[in-house]
Every structure is written in C-alpha cells, then in structure tokens.
BAFI-3210 file (N, C-alpha, C; in Angstrom, 3 decimals, decimal comma, padded with zeros to 6 digits):
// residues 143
n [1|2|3|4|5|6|7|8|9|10|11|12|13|14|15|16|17|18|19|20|21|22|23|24|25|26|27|28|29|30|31|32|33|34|35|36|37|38|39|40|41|42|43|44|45|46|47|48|49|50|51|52|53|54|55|56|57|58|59|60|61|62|63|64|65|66|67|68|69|70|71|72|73|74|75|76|77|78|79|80|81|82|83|84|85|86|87|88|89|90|91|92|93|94|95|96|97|98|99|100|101|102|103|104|105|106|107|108|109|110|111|112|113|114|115|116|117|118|119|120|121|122|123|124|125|126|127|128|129|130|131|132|133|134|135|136|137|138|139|140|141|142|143]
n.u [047,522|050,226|053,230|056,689|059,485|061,785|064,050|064,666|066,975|067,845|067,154|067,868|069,967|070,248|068,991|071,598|073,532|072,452|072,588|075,341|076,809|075,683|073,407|071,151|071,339|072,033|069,218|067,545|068,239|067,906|064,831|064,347|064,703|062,497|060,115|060,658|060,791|057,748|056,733|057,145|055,823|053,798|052,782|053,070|051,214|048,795|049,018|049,108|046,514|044,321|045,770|043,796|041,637|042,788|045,040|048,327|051,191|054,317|055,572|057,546|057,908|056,626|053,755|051,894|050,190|048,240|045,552|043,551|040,523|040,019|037,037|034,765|032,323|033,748|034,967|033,018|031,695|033,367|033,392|031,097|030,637|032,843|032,716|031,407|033,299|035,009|036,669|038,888|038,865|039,452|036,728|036,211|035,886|036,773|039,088|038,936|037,558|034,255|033,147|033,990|035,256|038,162|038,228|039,873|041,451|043,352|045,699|047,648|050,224|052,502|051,997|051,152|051,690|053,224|050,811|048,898|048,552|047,991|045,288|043,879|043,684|042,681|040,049|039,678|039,668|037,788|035,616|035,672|035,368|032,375|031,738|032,722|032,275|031,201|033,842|036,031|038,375|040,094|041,605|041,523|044,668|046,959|049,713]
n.v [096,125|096,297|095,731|094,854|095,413|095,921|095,025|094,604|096,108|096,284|094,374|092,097|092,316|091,293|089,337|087,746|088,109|086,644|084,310|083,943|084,361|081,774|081,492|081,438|078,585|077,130|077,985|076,657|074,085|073,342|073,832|072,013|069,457|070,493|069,795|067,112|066,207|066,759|065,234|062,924|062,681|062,900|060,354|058,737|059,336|058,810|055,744|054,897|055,439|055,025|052,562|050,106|050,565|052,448|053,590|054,397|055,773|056,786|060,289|061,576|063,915|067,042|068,424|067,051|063,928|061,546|059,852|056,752|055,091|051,592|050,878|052,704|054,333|054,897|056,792|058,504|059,533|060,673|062,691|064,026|064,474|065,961|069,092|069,989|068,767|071,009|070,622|070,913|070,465|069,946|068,182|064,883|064,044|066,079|065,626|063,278|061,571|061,002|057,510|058,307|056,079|056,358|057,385|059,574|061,422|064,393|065,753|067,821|068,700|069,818|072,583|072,340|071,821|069,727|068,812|070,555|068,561|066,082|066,666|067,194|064,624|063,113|064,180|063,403|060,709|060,201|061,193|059,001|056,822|056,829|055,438|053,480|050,008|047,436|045,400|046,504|046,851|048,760|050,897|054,900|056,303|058,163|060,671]
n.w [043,402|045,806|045,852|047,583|046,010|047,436|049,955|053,632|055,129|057,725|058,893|057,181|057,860|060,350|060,714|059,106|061,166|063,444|061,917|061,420|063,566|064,836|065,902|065,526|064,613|067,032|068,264|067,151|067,100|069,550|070,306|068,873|070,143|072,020|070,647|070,029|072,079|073,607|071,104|071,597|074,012|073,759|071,905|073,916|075,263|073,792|073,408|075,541|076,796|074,246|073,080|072,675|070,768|068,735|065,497|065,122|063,917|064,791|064,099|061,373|060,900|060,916|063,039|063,804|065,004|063,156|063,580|063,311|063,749|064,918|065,357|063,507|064,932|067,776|066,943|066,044|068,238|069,818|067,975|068,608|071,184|071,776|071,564|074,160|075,554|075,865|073,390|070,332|067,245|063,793|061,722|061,467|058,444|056,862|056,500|054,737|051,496|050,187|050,254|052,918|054,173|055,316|057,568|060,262|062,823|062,964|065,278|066,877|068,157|069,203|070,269|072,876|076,133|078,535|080,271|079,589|076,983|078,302|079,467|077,072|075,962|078,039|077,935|075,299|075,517|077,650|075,615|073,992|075,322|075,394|073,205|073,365|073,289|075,216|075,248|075,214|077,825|078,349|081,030|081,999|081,658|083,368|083,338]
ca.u [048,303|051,283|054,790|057,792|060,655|063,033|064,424|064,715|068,399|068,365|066,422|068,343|071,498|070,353|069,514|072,991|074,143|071,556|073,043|077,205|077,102|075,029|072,666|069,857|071,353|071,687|067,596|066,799|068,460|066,700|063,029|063,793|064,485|061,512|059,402|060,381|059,616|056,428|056,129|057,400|055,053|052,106|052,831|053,202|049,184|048,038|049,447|048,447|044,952|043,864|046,121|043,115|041,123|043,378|046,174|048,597|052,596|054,904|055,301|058,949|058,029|055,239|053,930|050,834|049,601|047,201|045,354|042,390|039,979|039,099|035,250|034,239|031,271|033,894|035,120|031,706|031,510|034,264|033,094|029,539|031,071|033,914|031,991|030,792|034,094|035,898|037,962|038,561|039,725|038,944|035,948|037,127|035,415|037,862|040,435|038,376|036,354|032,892|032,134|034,369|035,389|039,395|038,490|040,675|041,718|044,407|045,866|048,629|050,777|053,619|051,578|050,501|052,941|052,361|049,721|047,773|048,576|047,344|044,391|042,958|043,820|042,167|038,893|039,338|039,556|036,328|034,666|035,222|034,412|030,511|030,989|033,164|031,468|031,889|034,018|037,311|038,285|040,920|041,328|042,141|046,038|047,054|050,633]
ca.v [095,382|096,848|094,963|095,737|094,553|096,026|094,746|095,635|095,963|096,727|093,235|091,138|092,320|091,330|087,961|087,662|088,391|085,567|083,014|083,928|083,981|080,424|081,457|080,347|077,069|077,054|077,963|075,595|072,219|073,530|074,205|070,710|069,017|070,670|069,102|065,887|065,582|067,035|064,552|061,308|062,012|063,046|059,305|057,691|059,346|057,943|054,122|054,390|055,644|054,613|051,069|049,328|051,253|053,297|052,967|055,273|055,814|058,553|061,033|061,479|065,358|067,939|068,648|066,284|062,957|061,194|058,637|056,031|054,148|050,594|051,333|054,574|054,375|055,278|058,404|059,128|059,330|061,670|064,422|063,910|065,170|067,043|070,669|069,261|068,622|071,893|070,106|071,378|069,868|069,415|067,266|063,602|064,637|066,918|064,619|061,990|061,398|060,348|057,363|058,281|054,614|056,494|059,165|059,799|062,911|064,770|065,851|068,740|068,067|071,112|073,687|071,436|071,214|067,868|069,126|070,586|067,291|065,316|067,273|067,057|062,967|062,537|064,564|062,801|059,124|060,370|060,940|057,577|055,841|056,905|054,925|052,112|048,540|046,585|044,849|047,001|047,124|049,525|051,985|055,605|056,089|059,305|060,605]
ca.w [044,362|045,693|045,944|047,849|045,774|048,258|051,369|054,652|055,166|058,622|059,106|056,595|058,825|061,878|060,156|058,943|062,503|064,070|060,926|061,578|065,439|065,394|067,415|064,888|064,757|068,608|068,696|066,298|068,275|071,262|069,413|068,049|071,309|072,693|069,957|069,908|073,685|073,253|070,185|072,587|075,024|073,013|071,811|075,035|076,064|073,206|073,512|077,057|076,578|073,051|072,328|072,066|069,619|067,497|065,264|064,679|063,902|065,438|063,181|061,405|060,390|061,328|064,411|064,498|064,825|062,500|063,873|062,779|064,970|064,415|065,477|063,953|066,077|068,400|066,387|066,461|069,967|070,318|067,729|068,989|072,491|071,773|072,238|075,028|076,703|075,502|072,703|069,111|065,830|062,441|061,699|060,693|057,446|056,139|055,429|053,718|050,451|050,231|050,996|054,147|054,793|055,510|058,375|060,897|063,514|062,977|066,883|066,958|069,699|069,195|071,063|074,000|077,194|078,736|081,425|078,445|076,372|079,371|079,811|075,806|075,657|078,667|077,422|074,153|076,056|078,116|074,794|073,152|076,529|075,505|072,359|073,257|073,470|076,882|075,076|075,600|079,250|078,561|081,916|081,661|082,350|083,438|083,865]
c.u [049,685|052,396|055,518|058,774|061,712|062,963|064,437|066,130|068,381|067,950|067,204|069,631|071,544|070,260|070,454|073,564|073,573|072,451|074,604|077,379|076,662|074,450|071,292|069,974|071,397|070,049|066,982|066,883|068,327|065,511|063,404|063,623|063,076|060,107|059,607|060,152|058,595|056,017|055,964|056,317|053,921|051,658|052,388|051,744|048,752|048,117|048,910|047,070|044,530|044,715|045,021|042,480|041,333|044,135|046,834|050,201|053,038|055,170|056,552|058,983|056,818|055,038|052,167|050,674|048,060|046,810|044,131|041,953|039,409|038,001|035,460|033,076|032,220|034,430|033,879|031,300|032,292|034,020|031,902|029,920|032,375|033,346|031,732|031,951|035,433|037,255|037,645|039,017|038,902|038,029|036,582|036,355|035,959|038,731|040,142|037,547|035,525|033,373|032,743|034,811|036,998|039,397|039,457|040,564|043,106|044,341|047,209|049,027|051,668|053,384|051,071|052,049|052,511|051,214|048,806|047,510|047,649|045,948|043,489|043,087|042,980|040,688|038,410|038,816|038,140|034,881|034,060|034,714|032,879|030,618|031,676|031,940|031,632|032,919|035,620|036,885|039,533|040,508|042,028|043,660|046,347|048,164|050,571]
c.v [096,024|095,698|095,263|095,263|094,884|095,025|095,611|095,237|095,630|094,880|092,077|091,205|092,257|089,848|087,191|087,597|086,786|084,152|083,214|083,558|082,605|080,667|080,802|079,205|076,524|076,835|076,772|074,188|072,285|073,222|072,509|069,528|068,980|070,230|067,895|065,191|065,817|065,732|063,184|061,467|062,512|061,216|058,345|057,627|058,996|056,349|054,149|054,347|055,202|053,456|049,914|049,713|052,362|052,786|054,155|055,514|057,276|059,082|061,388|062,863|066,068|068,019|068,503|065,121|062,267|059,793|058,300|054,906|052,887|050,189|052,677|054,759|055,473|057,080|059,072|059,857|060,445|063,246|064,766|064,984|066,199|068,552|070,780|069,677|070,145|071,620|070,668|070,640|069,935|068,209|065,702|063,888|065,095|066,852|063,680|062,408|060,578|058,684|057,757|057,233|055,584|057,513|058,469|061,546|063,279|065,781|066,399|068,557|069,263|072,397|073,935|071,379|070,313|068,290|069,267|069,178|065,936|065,304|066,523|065,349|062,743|063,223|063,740|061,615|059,438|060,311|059,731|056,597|055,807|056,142|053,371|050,965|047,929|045,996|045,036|047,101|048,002|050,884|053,359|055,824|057,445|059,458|060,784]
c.w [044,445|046,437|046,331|047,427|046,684|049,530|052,284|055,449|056,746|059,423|058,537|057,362|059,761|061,536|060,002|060,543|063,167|063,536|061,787|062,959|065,890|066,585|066,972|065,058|066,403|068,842|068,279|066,478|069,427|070,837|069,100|069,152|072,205|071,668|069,891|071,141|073,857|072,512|071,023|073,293|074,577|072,738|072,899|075,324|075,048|073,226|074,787|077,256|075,477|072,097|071,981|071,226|068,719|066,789|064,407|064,586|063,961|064,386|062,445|061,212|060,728|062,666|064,620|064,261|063,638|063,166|063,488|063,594|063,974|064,711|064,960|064,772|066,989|068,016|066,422|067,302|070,076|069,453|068,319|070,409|072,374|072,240|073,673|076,526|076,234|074,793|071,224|068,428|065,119|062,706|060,636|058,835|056,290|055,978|055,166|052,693|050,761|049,620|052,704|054,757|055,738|056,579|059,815|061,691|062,881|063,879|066,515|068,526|070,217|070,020|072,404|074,862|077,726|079,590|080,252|077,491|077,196|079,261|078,657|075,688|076,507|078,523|075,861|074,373|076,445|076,959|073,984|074,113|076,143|074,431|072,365|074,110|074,574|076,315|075,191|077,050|079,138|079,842|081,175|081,973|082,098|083,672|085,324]
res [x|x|x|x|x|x|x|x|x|x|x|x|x|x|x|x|x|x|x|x|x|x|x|x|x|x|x|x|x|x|x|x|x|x|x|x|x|x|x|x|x|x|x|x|x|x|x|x|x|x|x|x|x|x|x|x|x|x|x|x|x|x|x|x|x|x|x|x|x|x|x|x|x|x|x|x|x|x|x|x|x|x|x|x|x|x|x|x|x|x|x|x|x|x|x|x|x|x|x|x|x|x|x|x|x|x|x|x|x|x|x|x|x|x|x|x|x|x|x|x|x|x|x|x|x|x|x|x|x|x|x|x|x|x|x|x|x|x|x|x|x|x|x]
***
C-alpha cells in the first residue's frame, strides 16, 4: 500500500486563498440555502401527498427524509411497484432488524430540484395508491 504523506502545496494554497477571501463561507450559506429549500419543499410533497399514511419529521441535519407508514401493506405496495414506475431506493429492509416490525424509506431530497422532487413523490403516491384501502380518500396534490 502506498501513502502520500506529503501535500499538495499548490492545492492547500489555493484552499487557503478560498478560506481568507470568504468565498468558502460565501458558497457554503448559498449551498445551505439551496438545501433547506429543497428540504422545505421536499416536506411540503410529502404532507400534501402522504399526511394520511405516513409519519415523518423534517430533518434538522442530512440530506434525507426518513419516513414510516402506518399500513405497511402500503410500503409494500410501493416497493412492489417501484421498478415498475422508474423509482430507486434502498429496500425498507435495510434499515430494520428481523422481525422488521420498524421499516421505513429513507428519501434523499438534496439532489432533486422541485420538478424532479415532484415527479418521484408523485410516482411514489401512485405506488401506494395500489395498496391503500378505500378507506383513505386522500387525492394526489401536485405543485
């Protein structure tokens, strides 16, 4: 295995330059702005589309949502179709232990502009529609 204990001067002094001029800190309360509107309205398409059968709190750090359905039937429903409707994620699976009573999605929002954000909520909503019960009359709500 080879190691480079050196640096790369020419790199750490452009760094330095980025840090002194505040231009990092400039990027970085932009980038954060542009994440937490992303994050707000990742929020909003879920409360609008999935207030009756999810439950889930905004996020104070990271750059995804965790949320948990009160039917998994209906989680069901949505990995069952997900391929289906050209959606990806992690299988609710792989953030629970056996017996699985605790699954949940976990939904990255940070890489999504709202059109794309739009798009995957409203393929996700379509999927749990196949497993919800008559018993929700929730419509879809689209921006």
């Amino acid at each position: 295995m080879i190691i480079d204990r050196q640096g790369n001067v020419p790199t750490e002094l452009a760094v330095v330059e980025l840090i002194e001029s505040g231009e990092l800190h400039r990027h970085a309360r932009k980038a954060l702005q542009v994440y937490l509107g992303r994050r707000n309205a990742f929020a909003r398409l879920l409360r609008d589309n999935f207030d009756d059968i999810i439950d889930f709190k905004v996020p104070d750090g990271g750059l995804a949502f965790w949320i948990t359905f009160r039917d998994s039937s209906i989680l069901d429903s949505i990995e069952d179709a997900a391929a289906s409707r050209n959606v990806r994620f992690l299988p609710s699976r792989s953030f629970a232990i056996p017996p699985y009573e605790q699954r949940g999605l976990r939904l990255g929002y940070a890489s999504l502009n709202p059109e794309e954000a739009a798009r995957a909520v409203r393929a996700l909503r379509q999927s749990a529609d196949i497993g919800i019960r008559p018993k929700s009359t929730k419509q879809l709500v689209m921006p």
